[in-house]
C-alpha positions, 0 to 999 in steps of 0.5 A: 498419516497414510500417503496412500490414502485418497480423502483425508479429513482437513483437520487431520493435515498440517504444515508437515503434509506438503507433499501429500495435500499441497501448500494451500490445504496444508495451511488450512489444516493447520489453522483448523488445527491450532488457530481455531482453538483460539478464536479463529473461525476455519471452515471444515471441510475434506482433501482429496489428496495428490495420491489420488491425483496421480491414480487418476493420471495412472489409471488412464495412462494420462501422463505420457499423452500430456508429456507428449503435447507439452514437447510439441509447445513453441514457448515463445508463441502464445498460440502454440500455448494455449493450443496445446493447453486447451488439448491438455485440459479437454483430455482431463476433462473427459476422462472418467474417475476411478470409481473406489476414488468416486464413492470415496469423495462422495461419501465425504460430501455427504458427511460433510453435509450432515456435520453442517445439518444441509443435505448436498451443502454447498462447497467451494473446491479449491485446488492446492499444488504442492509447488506453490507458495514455496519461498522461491514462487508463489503460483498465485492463482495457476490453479483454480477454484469453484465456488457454490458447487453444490451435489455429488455430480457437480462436486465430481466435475469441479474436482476433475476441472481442478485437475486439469487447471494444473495444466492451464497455460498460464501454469504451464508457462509459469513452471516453464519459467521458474524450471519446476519439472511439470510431473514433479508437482502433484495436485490436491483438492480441498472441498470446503463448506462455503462461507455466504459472503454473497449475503455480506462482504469478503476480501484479502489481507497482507501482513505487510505493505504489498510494494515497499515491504514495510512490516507494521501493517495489515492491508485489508482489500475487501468488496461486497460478495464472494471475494473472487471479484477481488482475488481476480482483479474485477473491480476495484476494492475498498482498502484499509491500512492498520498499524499493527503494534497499536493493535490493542483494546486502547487505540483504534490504528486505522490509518487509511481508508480508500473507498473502491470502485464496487460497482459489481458483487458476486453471487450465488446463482440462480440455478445449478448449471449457473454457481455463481453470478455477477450483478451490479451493486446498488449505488447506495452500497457503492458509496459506502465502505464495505465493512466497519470499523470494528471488523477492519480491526477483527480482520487485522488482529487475526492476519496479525495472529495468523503471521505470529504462528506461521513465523514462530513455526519457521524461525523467521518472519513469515508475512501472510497473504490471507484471504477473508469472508464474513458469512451474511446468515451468521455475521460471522467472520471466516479465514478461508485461505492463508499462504505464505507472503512471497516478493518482500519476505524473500528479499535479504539484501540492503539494496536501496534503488531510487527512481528521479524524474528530471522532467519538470512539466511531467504534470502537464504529461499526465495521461491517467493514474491508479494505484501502483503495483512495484516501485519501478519505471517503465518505457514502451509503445501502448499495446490495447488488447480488449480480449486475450482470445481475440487478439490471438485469433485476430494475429496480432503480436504483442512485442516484448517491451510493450505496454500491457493495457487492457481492462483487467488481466488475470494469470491467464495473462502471464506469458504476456505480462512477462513481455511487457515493460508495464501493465496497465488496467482499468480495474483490480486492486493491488492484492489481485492475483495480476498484481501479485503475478507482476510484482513477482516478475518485477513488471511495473503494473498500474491497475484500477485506473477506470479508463485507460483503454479510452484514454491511451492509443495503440502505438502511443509512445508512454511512461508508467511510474510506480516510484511516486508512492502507491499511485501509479502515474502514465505520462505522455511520451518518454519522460526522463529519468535516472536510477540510483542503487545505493547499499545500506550496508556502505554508509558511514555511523554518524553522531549527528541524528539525520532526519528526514523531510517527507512531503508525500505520506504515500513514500513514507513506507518506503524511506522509512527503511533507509536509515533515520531517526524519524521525520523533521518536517512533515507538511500538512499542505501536501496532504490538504492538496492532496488527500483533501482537495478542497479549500477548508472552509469550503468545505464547511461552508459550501452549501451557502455558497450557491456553487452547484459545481463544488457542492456536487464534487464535494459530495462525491469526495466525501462518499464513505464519511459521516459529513464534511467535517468528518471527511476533514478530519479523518482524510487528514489524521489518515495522511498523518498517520501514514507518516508518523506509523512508518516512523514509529517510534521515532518523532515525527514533527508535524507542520500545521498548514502554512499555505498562502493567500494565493495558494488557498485561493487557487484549491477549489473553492478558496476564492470566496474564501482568501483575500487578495495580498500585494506580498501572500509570502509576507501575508495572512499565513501560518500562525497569524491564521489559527486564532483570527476569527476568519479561519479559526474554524479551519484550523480546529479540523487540523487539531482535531484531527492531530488529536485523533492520529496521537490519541485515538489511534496511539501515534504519540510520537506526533510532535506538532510544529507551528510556522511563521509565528511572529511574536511570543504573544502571538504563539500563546494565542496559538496555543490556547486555540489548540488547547481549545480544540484538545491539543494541550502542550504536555498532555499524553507527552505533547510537544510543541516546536517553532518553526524558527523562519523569521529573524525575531525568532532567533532574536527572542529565542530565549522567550521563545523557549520558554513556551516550546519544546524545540526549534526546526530551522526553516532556512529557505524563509529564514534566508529570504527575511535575513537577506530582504529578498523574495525568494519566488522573484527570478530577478533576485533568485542569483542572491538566495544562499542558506551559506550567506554569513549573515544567514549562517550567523542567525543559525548559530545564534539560534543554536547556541540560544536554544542549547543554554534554554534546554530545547532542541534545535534542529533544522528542516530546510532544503540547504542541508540537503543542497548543500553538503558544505552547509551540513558541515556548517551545522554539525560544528555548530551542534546542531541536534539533529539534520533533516533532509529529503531523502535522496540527499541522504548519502551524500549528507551523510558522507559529509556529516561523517567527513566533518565529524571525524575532522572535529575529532582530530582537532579534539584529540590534538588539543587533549594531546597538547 
């Protein structure tokens, strides 16, 4: 290839022509080049190349102007910067092209038009510097692109504009920065043939999780119209997560689905001085997801193919951020960017952080929440700034520790963000250009919160947490905390198998990278509070009720679902899911629902539902719920939805787990109602565990066993039905204790049951991790595997291996004698 060419067809550029066309171009030849012949549609199009860059620089003697004003920028005030940026761009702008580079570029336009059959097509002009996404930097968005320019003067403009976006003032602080010297990057131009997504839906993907990095996943950001309101953080997207290693013809691995906030769409403009416009979505559109199954999983399948190719090409992972659009005149789908991943993919270390919140009425501190960008905390007084330009103009100071809140950011933004302990915005999702721009920086950001600029007040003292899950939480004042850094690399090998006890599907991405051998109790009452948020039956039943207010917030909650009961069973399966795909394929066990009376009673809804109980603990609660005729339409939805995550979308390492079950007559009525509702013990390798919580468990373990395939150890009620004491009563709390003789010897009692049957035996209450004493306990007595929160991991598994080697002792001495 000639480097001293000026246009250069995008067919003929590769991954090999960096230097010459820029990262972004580079990766679109590429795809043109090898990824199309399989499937993958890439829209044509021409590069304007970096020798023409820098014969336009040349030939008007730019260079030594812009170095000049680059040297005058006071890089700690935001003003000088963008001063100097702006003098930077107008001098660009207003230089004339050479005219060979002119005719060249218009020559390929038209050519371009007439491969396509449309006389002055429209194209998108992108910019691609041969800086960005390199391993050490994304550049994500420090240049710009034009969408919809149609003609050879408006193509002109937008290639000069693209020049000058080289130097805008977040580029220019961005190499400050990272130390890139501003004249050793050249820019390139790709004119590209628009895909109408004004007329459908477009979006972004990533190969990974976006915040913990986790590598089974695709996350698919997408809205309707051209896919800038997404990139620039406009609204807030709908979002899908797919599993990539059940990414076959058999499953359909979709495990999330978030309605977004799309109450705007991008389109095409009315008239030549206006490519593109805003305009608001209809509100029947707004209540629906933007693309459907089938094309979520089309998108999935070619981010998966695309990451397969790039990480061959390197010989190494290669995680993608890929941006997508679905032509509205052909239905067809289009890949029309693809770079490399560049926060987790570079991360090589075994450096595990855990942030602990120690303040107990946190809840009643909660400002505002929206969707968590990074995994850290921040602390710092609220600084509302409404327009960049205006705060500037009006003097104000933005104060290095501040909390950024503002209605959405984009990378103009960046010699800001850098300043802040947080960012908060009431618009974007987390694959926008801002959110990339902050991890990267490691600035903890919430984005899409709706309406933390009329919530929160200039001056006020806030916490923003990232290290809840993919929710991002704003609490009122200071709120404490402590941090934990561990390294992997330091724990011990241990025989015993540790499990964990995860609560919130949003933290199972992250704990699933500590090391473990799957989950031994995962709680559906978390995700029935949480992803629910109403009382089953309530939902099933609400417009009998005669509640105009539940029947109004139920019908917003289940906007983007067939009816009630689909909204059930899929927000369920996809919290499920979620924890089970972290995990894959290592068990996941399953609890069915084991709320209580007074609990169900308090979700919206439940009071026309639940009875009221002397003693809820000891009441209508776990198994004696799933087959009376009150509630056993509830629980269909729970197997119905168990059925869906193990069948429909291949997590067959799913093991359902049934609680506070009394009697053996009682867990045979339990599971012919699941087998009724289509969970059948053995079938597609179904496993059935007991939830051994009640002294009759352990005192008919042996007929127990006979209908299960494994016991979990429940020790917080066993403790309370061993001992006879409440354990919610402050007045008896002193005698709760898993250590009591007469709790551990029903747990050997169990064990030794469970060993002579053939079943597992494990145990998932809160004393293995409280108590590193009581996990020793457990490993003389062989017990098959421990599970414990996953702050208590380092701590257990040093005294699992503790205990461990001192059994070995013993074993080796007697061998001796």
């Amino acid at each position: 290839m000639n480097t001293k060419s000026f246009i250069v067809p995008l067919s003929q550029v590769g991954i090999n022509n960096i230097d010459f066309v820029g990262g972004k171009n580079a990766s679109l030849g590429e795809m043109l080049q090898h990824l199309s012949p399989l499937g993958i549609n890439i829209p044509d199009g021409f590069v304007i190349t970096v020798h023409a860059y820098k014969t336009f620089l040349q030939s008007n003697n730019l260079e030594p102007a812009i170095k000049e004003i680059i040297n005058t920028i006071d890089f700690e005030n935001i003003e000088s910067l963008r001063k100097c940026g702006k003098k930077i761009r107008q001098l660009i702008r207003n230089t004339k092209f050479p005219k060979e580079i002119v005719e060249l570029i218009i020559d390929a336009y038209h050519l371009l038009s007439e491969q396509y059959k449309i006389p002055d097509t429209d194209v998108a002009v992108r910019s691609s510097a041969t800086a960005e996404d390199l391993p050490d930097a994304s550049f994500a968005g420090q240049q710009e692109t034009y969408l919809n320019v149609r003609g050879p003067g408006a193509l002109i403009d937008a290639v000069r504009n693209c020049f000058a976006s080289l130097f805008t003032d977040r580029a220019i602080s961005y190499r400050e920065n990272f130390g890139y010297p501003h004249f050793e990057l050249g820019l390139s131009v790709c004119v590209q043939k628009m895909v109408r997504s004004d007329l459908a839906c477009s979006g972004v993907a990533f190969s990974l999780d976006t915040e913990s990095g986790f590598k089974d996943v695709v996350v698919i950001n997408g809205t309707y119209g051209l896919g800038e309101m997404v990139v620039q953080g406009t609204i807030s997207p709908d979002e899908f997560i797919v599993f990539k290693p059940k990414l076959t013809d058999s499953f359909l691995p979709i495990i999330e689905k978030k309605l977004g906030n799309k109450d705007k769409m991008m389109i095409y403009g009315d008239n030549p001085d206006e490519r593109v416009s805003v305009i608001p979505t209809e509100k029947i559109m707004q209540s629906r997801f933007c693309i459907d199954e089938e094309r979520v999983l089309q998108i999935a399948r070619w981010v998966t193919i695309i990451e397969e190719y790039y990480s061959t090409l390197k010989g190494h992972w290669c995680p993608m951020d890929v941006e997508w659009a679905i032509d509205g005149k052909t239905n067809q789908l289009f890949i029309v960017q693809a770079r490399p991943e560049t926060i987790h993919s570079r991360k090589r270390d075994n450096i595990f952080t855990e942030y602990h919140i120690h303040d107990e009425n946190k809840a009643d501190k909660l400002l505002v929440k929206g969707i968590a960008v990074g995994d850290k905390m921040g602390v710092g007084k609220v600084n509302i700034l409404y327009s960049l330009d205006k705060r500037v103009a009006e003097g104000s100071e933005f104060m290095p520790g501040d909390v950024l809140v503002t209605d959405m950011t984009d990378p103009d933004w960046e010699p800001i963000m850098k300043k802040a302990s947080a960012i908060i915005t009431n618009k974007g999702g987390r694959t926008c250009h801002a959110a990339i721009i902050a991890r990267e920086m490691g600035v903890p950001a919430i984005v899409g919160c709706g309406n933390a600029t009329d919530i929160l007040k200039d001056g006020q003292m806030v916490t923003a947490s990232c290290t809840e899950g993919d929710v991002g939480y704003i609490y009122d004042g200071v709120i404490e905390f402590t941090k934990s850094t561990f390294d992997l690399a330091d724990l011990p090998e241990i025989a015993t198998s540790i499990m964990f006890n995860v609560g919130s599907p949003n933290m199972a991405f992250q704990f699933s990278q500590l090391p473990n051998k799957g989950v031994g109790l995962a709680r559906e009452e978390f995700i029935i509070n949480n992803y629910i948020q109403v009382h089953p039956l309530a939902l099933l039943r609400h417009r009998q009720l005669n509640d105009p207010a539940l029947t109004a917030r139920i019908n917003q909650v289940i906007a983007g679902f067939e009816n009630e009961e689909d909204y059930f069973i899929k927000k369920l399966s996809y919290g499920v899911a979620k924890i089970a795909a972290a995990f894959y394929p290592e068990k996941v066990i399953v609890r069915f629902s084991d709320f209580k009376s007074n609990e169900y009673f308090n979700m919206p809804g439940g009071k026309y539902f639940e009875p009221s109980e002397e003693n809820p603990m000891l009441g209508w609660r776990g198994a004696s719920r799933y087959y009376s005729p009150q509630y056993k339409e509830a629980f269909g939805l729970e197997c119905k939805a168990i059925q869906e995550v193990r069948e429909k979308m291949g997590l067959s390492n799913v093991v359902m787990m049934i609680p506070f079950c009394r009697t053996v007559e009682e867990l045979l009525r339990v599971q012919a109602v699941m087998a009724e509702y289509g969970l059948e013990r053995g079938k597609n390798g179904l496993e059935i565990y007991l939830m051994a919580e009640l002294p009759s468990n352990i005192m008919m373990a042996d007929e127990f066993a006979q209908h299960i395939d494994g016991f979990s150890i429940g020790s917080n009620d066993l403790t309370q039905l061993t001992l006879g004491l409440d354990r919610d009563s402050a007045l008896v709390s002193h005698l709760f204790d898993e250590r009591n003789p007469a709790v551990k010897r029903m747990i050997s009692s169990l064990i030794k049951s469970a060993k002579a049957a053939n079943v597992k035996v494990g145990i998932c209450g809160q004393g293995p991790s409280d108590y590193p004493d009581f996990a020793q306990f457990l490993v003389e007595q062989k017990i098959d595997s421990i599970s414990v929160t996953p702050d208590s991991l380092v701590k257990t598994v040093h005294a699992i291996r503790k205990i461990e080697q001192q059994m070995a002792k013993e074993k080796s001495a007697l061998l001796y004698e």
